[in-house]
N, C-alpha and C positions, 0 to 999 in steps of 0.2 A: 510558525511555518509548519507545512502539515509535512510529517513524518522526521520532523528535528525536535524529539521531546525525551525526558530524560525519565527511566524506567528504576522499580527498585531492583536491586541484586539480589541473590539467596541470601546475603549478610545484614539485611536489611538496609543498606547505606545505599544510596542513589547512584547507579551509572544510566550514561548514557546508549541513544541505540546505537548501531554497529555504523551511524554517518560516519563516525571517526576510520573506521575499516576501510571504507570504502575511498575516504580522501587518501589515506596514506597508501591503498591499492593505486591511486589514477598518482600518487608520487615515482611510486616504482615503473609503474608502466609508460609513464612521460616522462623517464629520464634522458631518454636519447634524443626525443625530441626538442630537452629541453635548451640543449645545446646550441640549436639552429632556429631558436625563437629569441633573438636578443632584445626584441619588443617586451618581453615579459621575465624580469631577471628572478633568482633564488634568491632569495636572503638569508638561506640556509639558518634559518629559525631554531631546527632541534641539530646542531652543531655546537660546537666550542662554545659558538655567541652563546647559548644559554646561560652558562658562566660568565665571560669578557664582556658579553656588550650588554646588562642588565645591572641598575644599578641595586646595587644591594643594600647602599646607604640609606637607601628610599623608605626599607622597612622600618622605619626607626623615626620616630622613639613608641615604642613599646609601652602601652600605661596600663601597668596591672594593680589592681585595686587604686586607681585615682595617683598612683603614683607614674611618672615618668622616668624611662629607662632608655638612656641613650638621645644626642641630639636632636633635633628636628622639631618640625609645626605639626603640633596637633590644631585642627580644624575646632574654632567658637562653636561648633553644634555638636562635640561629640560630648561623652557621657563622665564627668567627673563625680560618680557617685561611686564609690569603693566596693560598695557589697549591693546586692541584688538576690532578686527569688523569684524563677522562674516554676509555672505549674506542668504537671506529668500527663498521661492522656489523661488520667483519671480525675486530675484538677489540684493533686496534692503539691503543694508549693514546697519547692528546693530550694534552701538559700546558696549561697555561693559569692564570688568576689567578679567583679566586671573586670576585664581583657579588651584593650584597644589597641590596635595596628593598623598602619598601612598595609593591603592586600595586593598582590599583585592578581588579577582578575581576568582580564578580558585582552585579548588586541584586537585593535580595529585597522584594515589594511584602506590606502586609498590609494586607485588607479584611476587611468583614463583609459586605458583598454578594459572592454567589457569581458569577463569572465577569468580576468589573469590573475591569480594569485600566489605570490611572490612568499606568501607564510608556507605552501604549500607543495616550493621545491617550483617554483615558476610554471605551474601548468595553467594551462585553459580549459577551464570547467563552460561546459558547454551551454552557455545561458545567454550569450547574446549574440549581437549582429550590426551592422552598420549605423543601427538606426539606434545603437546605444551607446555610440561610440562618444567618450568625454574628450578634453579638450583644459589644458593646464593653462590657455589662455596667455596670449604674449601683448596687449596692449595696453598702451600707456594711458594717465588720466585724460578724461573729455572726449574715450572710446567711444564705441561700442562692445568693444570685444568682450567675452565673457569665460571664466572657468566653470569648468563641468569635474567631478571623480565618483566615480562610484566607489560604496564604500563594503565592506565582511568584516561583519562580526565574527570575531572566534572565542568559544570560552575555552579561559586559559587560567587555569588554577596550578601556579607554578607552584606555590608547597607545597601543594600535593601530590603534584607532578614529580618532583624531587627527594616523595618523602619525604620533609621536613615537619617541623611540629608546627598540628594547626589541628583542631579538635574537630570532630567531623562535628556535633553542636553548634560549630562556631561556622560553617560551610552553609550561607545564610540562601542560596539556590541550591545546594544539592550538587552541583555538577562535580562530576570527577574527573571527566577528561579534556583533551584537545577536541575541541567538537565545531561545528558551523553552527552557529546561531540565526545568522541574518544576510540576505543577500540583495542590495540593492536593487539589483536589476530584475530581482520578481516584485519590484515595489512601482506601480504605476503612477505614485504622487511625490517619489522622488525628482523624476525630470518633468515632473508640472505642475507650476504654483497654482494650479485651480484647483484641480483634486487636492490639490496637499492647505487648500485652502477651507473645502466641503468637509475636510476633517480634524482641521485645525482652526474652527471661524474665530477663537479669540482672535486672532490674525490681524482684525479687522479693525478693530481696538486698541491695537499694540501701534498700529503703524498712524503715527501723528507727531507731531513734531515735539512735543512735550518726552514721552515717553520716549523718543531717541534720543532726545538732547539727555536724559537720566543715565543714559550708555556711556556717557564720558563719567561719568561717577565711578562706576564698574570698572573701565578700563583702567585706571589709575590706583584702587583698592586693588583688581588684581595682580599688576604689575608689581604692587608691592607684597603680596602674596596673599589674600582675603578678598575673593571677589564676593560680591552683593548675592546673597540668596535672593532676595527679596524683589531685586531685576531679575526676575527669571526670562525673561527674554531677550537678555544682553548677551553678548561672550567677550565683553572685555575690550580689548583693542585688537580682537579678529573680527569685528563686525556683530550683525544679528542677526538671534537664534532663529528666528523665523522669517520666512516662511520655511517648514522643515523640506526643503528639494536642495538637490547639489548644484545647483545653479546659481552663481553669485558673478560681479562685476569683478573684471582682472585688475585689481587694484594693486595687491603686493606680490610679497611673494610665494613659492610653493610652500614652503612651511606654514604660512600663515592660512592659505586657503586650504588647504588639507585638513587643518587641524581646525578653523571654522567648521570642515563638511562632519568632521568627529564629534564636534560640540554638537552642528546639530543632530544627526543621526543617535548620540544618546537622548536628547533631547526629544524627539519624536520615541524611544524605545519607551522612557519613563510615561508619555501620553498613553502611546498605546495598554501599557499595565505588562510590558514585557520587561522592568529594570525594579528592580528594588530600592529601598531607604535601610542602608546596614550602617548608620549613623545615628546616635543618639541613646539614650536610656530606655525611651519604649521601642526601641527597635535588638534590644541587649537581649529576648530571648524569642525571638522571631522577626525577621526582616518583612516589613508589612511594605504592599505597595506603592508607589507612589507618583501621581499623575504629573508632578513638575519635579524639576530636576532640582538637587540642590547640589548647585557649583561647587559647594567648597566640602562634598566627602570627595571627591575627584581630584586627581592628581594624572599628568600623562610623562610618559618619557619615549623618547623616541629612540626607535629599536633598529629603523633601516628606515634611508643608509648610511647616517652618521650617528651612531647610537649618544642617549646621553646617559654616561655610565657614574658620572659625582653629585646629579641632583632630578629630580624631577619639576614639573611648573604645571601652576596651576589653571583651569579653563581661562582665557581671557589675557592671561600673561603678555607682555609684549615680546613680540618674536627675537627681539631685538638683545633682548637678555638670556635667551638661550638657545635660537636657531635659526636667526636669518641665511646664514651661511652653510645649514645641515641639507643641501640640495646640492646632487653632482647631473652636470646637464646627460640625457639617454637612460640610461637606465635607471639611475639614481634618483629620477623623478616621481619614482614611486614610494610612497612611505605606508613605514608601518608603526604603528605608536601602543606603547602598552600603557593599559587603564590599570592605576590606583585606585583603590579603595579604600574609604575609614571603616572598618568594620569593628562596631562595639558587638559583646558575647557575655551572656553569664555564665561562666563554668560553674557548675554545681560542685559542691563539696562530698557529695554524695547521689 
């Protein structure tokens, strides 16, 4: 998006431009009216929650040099090679030991009011109109009825945020701060499967009955926590990943369709060449891009309005094992979900 791009600093480390300024300026200035908008709640994001509602067990386990530290799944695609050597500008090769973690990364917020966001102290950023208005969808099977949300990227690099140790080498985008990444509603092939068809024509290919019926595979590996790379067009037992638009049949529930619209919305980022691959051994001394997604460096947890603060789930998971019941009816219908990432890194020894 044009004027959301991240500049170097005098320190040579990567910030961002002043969007970040400018959101937490329209935080303060929309506070009074945030009061008398109960269409559009706070989540009060840089509050207490930062602490309380963030699971911190998430980070874990920690594998430095091919060893594991501390509980938890590490993801079949990441990097169990101990030592590593990454090259300088000049090409001179550093050896060092490979570092794998879950990252806390990104959140992605999803509404059905256009321009309300809830990360941002519940203001209405001035981007839409009647005619974007979503719809969380209330009908039962053998409808018609449909859900609509629109979704914001935010990048969110909470150890760094926190000052916590995290090697700026290992900071596999650069970003340093609370920043706007992506906004749905300047996206014109989000609410239309044709456009979002003219630019995603495998589309066309995928939708067959074979290739759905391989989605029940996926949902089942996911649920048990290892969804299918290789079904890159599945999300498990939240549906499929394409066509990438927020528009989907009201089948379940808000937790489930929200976090379909998150599948796909990453899903469409990694096409576009706006998401990385920070997973793997050739990805341990530059995160290279990557046109399809691959489900299992991903992890989500849900931050608002029922945080999940003892585990995270993986793309596809069934809702049913960690959030049928994370939805309070009004304002609680908006959710916000923080993105995991596997990130492998070579730290150099010199």
């Amino acid at each position: 998006m044009a004027g959301l791009r991240a500049v170097p600093s005098s320190g040579g480390r990567v910030r961002s431009q002043p969007v970040m300024l400018v959101a937490l300026c329209l935080v303060v200035v929309c506070a009074t009216a945030r009061a008398s908008d109960p269409g559009c709640p706070d989540a009060q994001l840089f509050s207490g929650k930062l602490i309380t509602d963030i699971c911190w067990a998430c980070l874990f386990p920690v594998r430095i040099a091919g060893m594991p530290i501390g509980g938890g799944r590490v993801p079949a695609g990441a990097s169990d090679q101990p030592l590593c050597s990454c090259p300088d500008t000049l090409g001179v090769p550093h050896p060092g030991m490979t570092i794998g973690m879950w990252e806390p990364a990104r959140i992605v917020e999803l509404t059905a009011a256009p321009g309300c966001s809830p990360a941002l102290g519940g203001i209405r950023l001035p981007l839409g109109s009647r005619r974007l208005l979503g719809t969380e969808g209330k009908g039962a099977y053998n409808t018609d009825d449909i859900a609509f949300h629109h979704y914001h990227w935010y990048a969110f690099p909470l150890l760094i945020l926190l000052d916590l140790f995290f090697e700026d080498r290992c900071n596999a985008d650069a970003l340093m701060d609370f920043d706007i990444l992506y906004l749905s509603e300047l996206d014109p092939t989000w609410n239309s499967a044709e456009l979002a068809f003219f630019v995603n024509p495998e589309a066309a290919w995928l939708a067959n009955p074979v290739a759905l019926a391989a989605c029940l595979a996926d949902g089942a590996a996911a649920t048990a926590g290892s969804p299918i790379d290789e079904l890159f067009w599945c999300a498990g037992t939240w549906g499929h990943l394409y066509p990438f638009t927020g528009v989907q049949p009201s089948l379940g529930s808000l937790p489930r369709e929200t976090s379909l619209d998150a599948a796909r919305s990453l899903a469409a980022l990694h096409r576009r060449g706006l998401a990385r691959r920070t997973m793997g051994a050739d990805a341990a001394c530059g995160a290279p891009i990557d046109p399809f997604i691959k489900k299992s460096q991903y992890q989500l947890s849900m931050f608002y309005p029922l945080p999940e603060t003892q585990r995270a789930h993986v793309i596809g998971e069934s809702t049913f094992r960690w959030g049928e019941w994370r939805s309070i009816p009004g304002p609680g219908e908006h959710h916000l979900y923080l993105l995991w990432r596997w990130n492998d890194c070579c730290l150099s020894v010199f």
